[in-house]
Each structure stands twice: as C-alpha cells, then as structure tokens.
C-alpha positions as CSV (number, residue, x, y, z in Angstrom):
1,X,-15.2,-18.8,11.2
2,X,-12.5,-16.0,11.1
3,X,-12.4,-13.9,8.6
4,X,-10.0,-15.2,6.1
5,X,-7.6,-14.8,3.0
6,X,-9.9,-17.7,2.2
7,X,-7.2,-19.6,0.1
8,X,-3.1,-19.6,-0.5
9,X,-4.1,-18.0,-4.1
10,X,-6.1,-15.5,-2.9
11,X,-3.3,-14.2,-1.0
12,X,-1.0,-14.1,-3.3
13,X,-3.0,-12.4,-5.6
14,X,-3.5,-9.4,-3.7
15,X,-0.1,-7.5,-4.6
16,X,1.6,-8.0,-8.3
17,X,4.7,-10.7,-7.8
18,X,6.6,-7.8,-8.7
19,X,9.2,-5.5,-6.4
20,X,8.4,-2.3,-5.1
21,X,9.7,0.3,-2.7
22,X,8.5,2.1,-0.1
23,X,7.0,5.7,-1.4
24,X,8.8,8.9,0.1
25,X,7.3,12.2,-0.5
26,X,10.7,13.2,-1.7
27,X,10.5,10.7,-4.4
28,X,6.9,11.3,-5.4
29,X,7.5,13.6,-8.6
30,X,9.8,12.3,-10.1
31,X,8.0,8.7,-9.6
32,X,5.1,10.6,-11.8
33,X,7.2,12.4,-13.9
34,X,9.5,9.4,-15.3
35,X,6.2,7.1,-15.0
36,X,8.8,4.6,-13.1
37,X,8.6,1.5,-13.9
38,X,7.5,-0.2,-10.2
39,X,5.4,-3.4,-9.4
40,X,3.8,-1.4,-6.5
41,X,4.6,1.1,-3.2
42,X,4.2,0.9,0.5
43,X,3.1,3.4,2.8
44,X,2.6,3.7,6.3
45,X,-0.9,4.5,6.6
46,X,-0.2,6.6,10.4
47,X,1.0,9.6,7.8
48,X,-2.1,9.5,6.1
49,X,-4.2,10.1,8.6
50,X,-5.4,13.5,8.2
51,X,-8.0,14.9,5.9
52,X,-6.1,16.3,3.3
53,X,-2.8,18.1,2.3
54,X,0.2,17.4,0.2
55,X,0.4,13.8,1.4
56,X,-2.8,12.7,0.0
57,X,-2.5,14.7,-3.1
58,X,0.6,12.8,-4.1
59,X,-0.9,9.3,-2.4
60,X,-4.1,10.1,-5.0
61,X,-1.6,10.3,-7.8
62,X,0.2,7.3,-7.3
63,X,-2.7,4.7,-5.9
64,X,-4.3,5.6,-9.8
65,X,-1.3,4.5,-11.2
66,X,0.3,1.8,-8.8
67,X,-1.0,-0.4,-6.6
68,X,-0.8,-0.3,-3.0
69,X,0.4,-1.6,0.4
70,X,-0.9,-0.2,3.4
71,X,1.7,-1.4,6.4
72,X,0.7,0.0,10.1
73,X,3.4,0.8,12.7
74,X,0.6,1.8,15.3
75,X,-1.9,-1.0,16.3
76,X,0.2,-2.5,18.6
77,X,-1.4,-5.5,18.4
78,X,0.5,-7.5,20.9
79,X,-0.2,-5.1,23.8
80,X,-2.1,-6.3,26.8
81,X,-4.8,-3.8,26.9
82,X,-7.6,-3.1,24.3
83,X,-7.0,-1.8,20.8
84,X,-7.3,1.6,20.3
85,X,-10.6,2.4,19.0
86,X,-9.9,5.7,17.3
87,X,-7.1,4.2,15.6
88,X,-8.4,1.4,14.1
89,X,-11.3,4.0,12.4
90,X,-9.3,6.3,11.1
91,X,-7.6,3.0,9.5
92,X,-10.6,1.9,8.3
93,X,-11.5,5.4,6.7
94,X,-8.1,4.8,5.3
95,X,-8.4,1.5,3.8
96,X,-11.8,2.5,2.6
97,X,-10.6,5.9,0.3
98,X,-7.6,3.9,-1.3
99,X,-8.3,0.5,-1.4
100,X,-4.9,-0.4,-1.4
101,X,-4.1,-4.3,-2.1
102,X,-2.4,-5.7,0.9
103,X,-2.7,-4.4,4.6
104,X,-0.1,-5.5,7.1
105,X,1.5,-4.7,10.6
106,X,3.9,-6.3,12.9
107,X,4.1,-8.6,15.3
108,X,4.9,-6.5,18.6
109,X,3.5,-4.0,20.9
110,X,4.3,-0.2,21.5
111,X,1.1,0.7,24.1
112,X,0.8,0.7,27.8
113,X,-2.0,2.2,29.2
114,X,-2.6,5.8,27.3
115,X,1.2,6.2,26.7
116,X,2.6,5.4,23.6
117,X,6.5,4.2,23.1
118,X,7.9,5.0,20.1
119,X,9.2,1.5,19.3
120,X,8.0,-2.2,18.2
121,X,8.9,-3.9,21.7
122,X,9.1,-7.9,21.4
123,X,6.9,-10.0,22.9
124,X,7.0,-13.8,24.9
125,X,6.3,-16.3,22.4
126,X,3.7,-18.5,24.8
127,X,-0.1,-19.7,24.9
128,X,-1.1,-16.6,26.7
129,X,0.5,-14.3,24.1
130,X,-0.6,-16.1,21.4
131,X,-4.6,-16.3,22.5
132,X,-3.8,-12.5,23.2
133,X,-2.3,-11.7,19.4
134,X,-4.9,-13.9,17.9
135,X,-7.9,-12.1,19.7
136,X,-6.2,-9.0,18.6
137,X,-5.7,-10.0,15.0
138,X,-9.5,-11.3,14.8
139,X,-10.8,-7.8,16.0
140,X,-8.6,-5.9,13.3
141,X,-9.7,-7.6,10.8
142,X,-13.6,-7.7,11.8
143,X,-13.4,-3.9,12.1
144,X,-11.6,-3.6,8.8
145,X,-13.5,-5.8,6.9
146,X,-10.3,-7.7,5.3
147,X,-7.8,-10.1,6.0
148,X,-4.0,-8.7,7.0
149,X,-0.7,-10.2,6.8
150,X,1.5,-10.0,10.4
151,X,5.2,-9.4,9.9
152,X,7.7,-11.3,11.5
153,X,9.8,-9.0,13.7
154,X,13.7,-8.1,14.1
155,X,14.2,-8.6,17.8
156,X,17.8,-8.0,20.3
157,X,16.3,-9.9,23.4
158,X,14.5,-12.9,23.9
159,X,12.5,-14.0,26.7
160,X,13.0,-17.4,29.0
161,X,9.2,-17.7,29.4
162,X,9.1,-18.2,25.8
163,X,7.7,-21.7,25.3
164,X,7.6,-21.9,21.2
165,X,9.7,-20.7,18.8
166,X,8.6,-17.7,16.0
167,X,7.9,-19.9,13.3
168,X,5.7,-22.1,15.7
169,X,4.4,-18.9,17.0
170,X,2.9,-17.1,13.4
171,X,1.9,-20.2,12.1
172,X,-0.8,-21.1,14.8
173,X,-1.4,-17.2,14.6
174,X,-2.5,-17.8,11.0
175,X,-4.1,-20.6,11.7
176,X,-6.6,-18.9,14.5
177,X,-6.9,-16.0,12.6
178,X,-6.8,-16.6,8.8
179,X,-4.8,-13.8,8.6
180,X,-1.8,-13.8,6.1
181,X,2.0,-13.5,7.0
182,X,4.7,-10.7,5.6
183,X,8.5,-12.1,5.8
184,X,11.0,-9.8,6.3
185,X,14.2,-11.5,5.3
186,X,16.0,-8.7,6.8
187,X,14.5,-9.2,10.0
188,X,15.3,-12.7,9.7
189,X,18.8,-12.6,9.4
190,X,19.5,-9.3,12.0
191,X,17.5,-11.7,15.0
192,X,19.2,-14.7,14.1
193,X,22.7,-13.2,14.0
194,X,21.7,-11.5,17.4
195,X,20.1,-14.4,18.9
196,X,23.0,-17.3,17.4
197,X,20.6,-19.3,15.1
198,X,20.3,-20.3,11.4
199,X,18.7,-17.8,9.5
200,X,18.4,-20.6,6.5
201,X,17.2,-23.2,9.1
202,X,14.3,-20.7,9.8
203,X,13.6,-19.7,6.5
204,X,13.3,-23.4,5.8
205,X,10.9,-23.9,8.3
206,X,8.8,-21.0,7.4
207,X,5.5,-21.6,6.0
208,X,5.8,-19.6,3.0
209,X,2.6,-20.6,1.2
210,X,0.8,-17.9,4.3
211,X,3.1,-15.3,2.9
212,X,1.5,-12.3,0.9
213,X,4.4,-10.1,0.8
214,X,8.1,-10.1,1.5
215,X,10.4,-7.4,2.9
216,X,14.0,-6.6,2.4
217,X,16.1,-3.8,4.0
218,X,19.6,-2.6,5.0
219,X,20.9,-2.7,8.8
220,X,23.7,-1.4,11.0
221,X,26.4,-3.7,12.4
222,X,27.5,-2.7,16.4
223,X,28.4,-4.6,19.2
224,X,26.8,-5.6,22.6
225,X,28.7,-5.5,25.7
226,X,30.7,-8.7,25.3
227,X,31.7,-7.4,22.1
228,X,29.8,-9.5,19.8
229,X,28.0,-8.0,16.8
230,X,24.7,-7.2,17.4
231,X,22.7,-5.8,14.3
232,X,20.3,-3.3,14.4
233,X,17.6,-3.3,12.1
234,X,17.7,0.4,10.7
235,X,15.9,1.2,7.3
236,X,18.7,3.4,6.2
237,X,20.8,1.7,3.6
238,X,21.4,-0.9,1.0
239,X,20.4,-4.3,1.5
240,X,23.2,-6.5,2.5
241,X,24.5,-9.6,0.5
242,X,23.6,-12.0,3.0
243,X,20.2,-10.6,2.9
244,X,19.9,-10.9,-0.8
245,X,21.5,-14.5,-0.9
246,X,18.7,-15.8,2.0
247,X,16.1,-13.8,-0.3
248,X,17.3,-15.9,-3.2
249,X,16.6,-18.7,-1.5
250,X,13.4,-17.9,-0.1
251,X,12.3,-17.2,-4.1
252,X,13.9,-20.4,-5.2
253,X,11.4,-22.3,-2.9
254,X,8.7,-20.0,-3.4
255,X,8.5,-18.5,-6.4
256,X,7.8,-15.6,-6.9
257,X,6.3,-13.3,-4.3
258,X,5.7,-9.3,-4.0
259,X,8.4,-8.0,-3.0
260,X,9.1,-4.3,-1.1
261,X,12.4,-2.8,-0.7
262,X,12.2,-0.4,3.1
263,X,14.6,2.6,3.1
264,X,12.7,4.9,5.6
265,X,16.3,7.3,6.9
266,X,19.0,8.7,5.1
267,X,17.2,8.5,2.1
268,X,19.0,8.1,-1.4
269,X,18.2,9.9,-4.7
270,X,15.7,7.8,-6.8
271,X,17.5,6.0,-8.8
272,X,19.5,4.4,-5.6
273,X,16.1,3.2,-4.5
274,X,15.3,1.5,-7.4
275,X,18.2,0.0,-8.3
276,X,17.2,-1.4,-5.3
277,X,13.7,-2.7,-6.8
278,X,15.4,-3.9,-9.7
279,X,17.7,-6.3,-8.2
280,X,14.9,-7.7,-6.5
281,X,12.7,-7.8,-9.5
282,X,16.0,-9.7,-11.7
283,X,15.7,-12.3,-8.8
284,X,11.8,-12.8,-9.3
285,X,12.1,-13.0,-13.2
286,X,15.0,-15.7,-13.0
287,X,12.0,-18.1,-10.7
288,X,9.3,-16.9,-12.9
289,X,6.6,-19.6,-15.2
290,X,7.1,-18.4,-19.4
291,X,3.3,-17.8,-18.5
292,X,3.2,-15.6,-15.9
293,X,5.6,-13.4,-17.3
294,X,3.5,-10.4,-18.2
295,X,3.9,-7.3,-16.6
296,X,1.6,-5.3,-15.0
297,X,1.4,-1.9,-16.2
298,X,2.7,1.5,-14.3
C-alpha cells in the first residue's frame, strides 16, 4: 500500500482554508511585531538547511505562532537518476524540528548526474515518466514518513513524445502514490496561454478533491520569436486579474482551500504582500459554510 493522505479530508485538513504568503526574512519582524493576521506561511525548506542562525531564529518564532508549509525546490523528483540521499535527510531533519503541516514540491527535474541546473526543467508526460515520478514520489515519502502534495508546473515547451495530458498525468501520479496535489492557478494560466489551451477547460478537468493547497502568483508578459506572448512565470509581482477570476472559479467549485500567495523577487513592503492574502482570503469567506467560519488564531 503507498503511504497515503489516507482520505480527501485528511488532506484538507492539514493547512487552515485560510490564505497565506510566502515568509521573507525581510518581512519577519514586523509579521511578529503587528501579530499579522495570516492563515499560514510557506518556506522553502533548501534555506533552512543549516544548523542554526538568523533564519531559524525567525522560522522558531513564527512556526509557534503560524502554521506551516514546507515547499522543496531541490528534489528533483522527475530526474532520471536516483534521489539524492543527503538531501532528502537533511529534509527529514527538517520536517522533523518544525513539523510544519503540508510538505510539497514540483513536478520537474533540475539534476543530471552530480550537476545541478538551477531551474525546474519540464518533463515528457508518458508511461515511462510517470512509473519514474511515481517511484520517485513513493521513496520521498517512505523516507519522510508523510504524504506530499506535487505541484503542477508552468512550462514554455512541450514535448511530441508526450502521450497524456497534465491533468491525466498527476491524477494517476496520485493515484500510484497517495500523494496529494498543490494547484498553482498561476501556473495554470502562464502554460496554457503559452501552449494555446483553456486554462478553464483544465481547471475543470482537474481533480480538485487531491488538492491540499493552492498557489497564486504574478508573471511577466514577453514575446517568443514569432511575436506571440509568451508568459513567464516570475514570482515578482501582483497577481493578475485573470489569475484571480480562474481562482474564483476554482473556489466556487471547491470551496474553500488553503491558499498561498508567492512573491519570491522584487519584494514589496508588507502591507503589499498582504493585501495580497487578503484578497484571497475575501474570496474564501464569500464560498465558506456559516459553520466553518471560525478563524484560526495568529
């Protein structure tokens, strides 16, 4: 049996249905100081990875007064050689000091042989990469001792040996696995516009009762060679109102659903960011039950 989320309430559990932001040392005291009103941060657990310092100070503070979302950039666990050992204890050690609520990383790959590419690099969506993925996933989450969500990724090329579409792709992933999905409507919409499909069409056919956490994020408009736009998923702005209107619809079918707001670059001053967080959390409220309005405490 893989390990698994063991049912669709159990992964939804995990992380408040509230909206958080992505936690930015630059942001940390005066997070504390104004005890801000947030559902929950995200951190990428590959700057934790040291003993100690400032970074785990502030991380300390925050995990005893928020909860938590661990989300890896460094497994690459669609690469075609082994996982890297090392990695995956220091992640463990990790996971073990903050026990944060949700643990996710993306669908991609950024190994080959002992190099390292700083980049999530697509991959074919066909039977050998998904027995690959799903082997990969299994291991992770044997090791770790918990179930993780994989996020759906922005992608600019797309391969001919391809022989199922993304949706296709995750949901047998989760299936194999038990592991959970994380939907980045961002990611949705910057693939779609690049690749010339319905980003509603593929919301609709996404199986959102797998989904333990959503993401939303800004991106940059350019062009490719032919001089159509091409979007580039880039982490440092606003989210767009296309984005929020396919989020709204996500929620309308959903429900509500934790909810993380990425601004990694260019980073605003606090209040920016959660604005940011609050328009997401106005969305949630207007889908939420009279009896599962209460709010978790900061």
């Amino acid at each position: 049996m893989p390990l698994s989320l063991r049912s669709e309430a159990a992964l939804a559990d995990r992380l408040p249905h509230r909206a958080g932001v992505g936690l930015k040392l630059d942001h940390v005291s005066e997070i504390l100081a104004d005890k801000a009103d947030m559902g929950f941060f995200e951190v990428h657990p590959e700057n934790y990875m040291g003993a100690g310092g400032p970074p785990h100070h502030y991380l300390t503070a925050i995990r005893e007064r928020y909860p938590l979302s661990l989300h890896g950039v460094g497994l690459s666990i669609g690469a075609a050689g082994p996982l890297d050992k090392a990695h995956l204890k220091r992640l463990r050690e990790l996971l073990d000091r903050y026990q944060p609520q949700s643990f996710s990383e993306h669908l991609a790959w950024s190994t080959h042989d002992t190099g390292f590419l700083n980049d999530l690099l697509p991959l074919p969506y066909t039977q050998e990469t998904l027995s690959l993925v799903a082997a990969h996933v299994s291991e992770v989450q044997e090791r770790l001792g918990r179930a993780m969500l994989i996020e759906n990724p922005s992608t600019y090329v797309a391969f001919s040996s391809s022989d199922m579409d993304e949706v296709d792709f995750l949901a047998e992933l989760a299936a194999r696995t038990g592991c959970g999905l994380l939907l980045d409507v961002n990611n949705v919409y910057v693939s779609a516009t690049n690749h010339g499909y319905s980003p509603e069409a593929y919301l609709d056919r996404f199986p959102l009762h797998l989904v333990g956490e959503v993401h939303l994020a800004g991106h940059a408009v350019d062009a490719d060679e032919a001089g159509a736009p091409l979007l580039i998923d880039t982490h440092d702005r606003a989210v767009t109102d296309a984005v929020w209107t396919l989020y709204e619809r996500v929620i309308a079918r959903a429900g509500p659903l934790p909810t993380l707001v990425e601004w990694d670059s260019e980073l605003p001053d606090w209040p920016v960011l959660a604005a940011e967080a609050k328009r997401a959390e106005t969305i949630l409220n207007a889908r939420r039950e009279p009896c599962h309005g209460r709010r978790v405490a900061s």
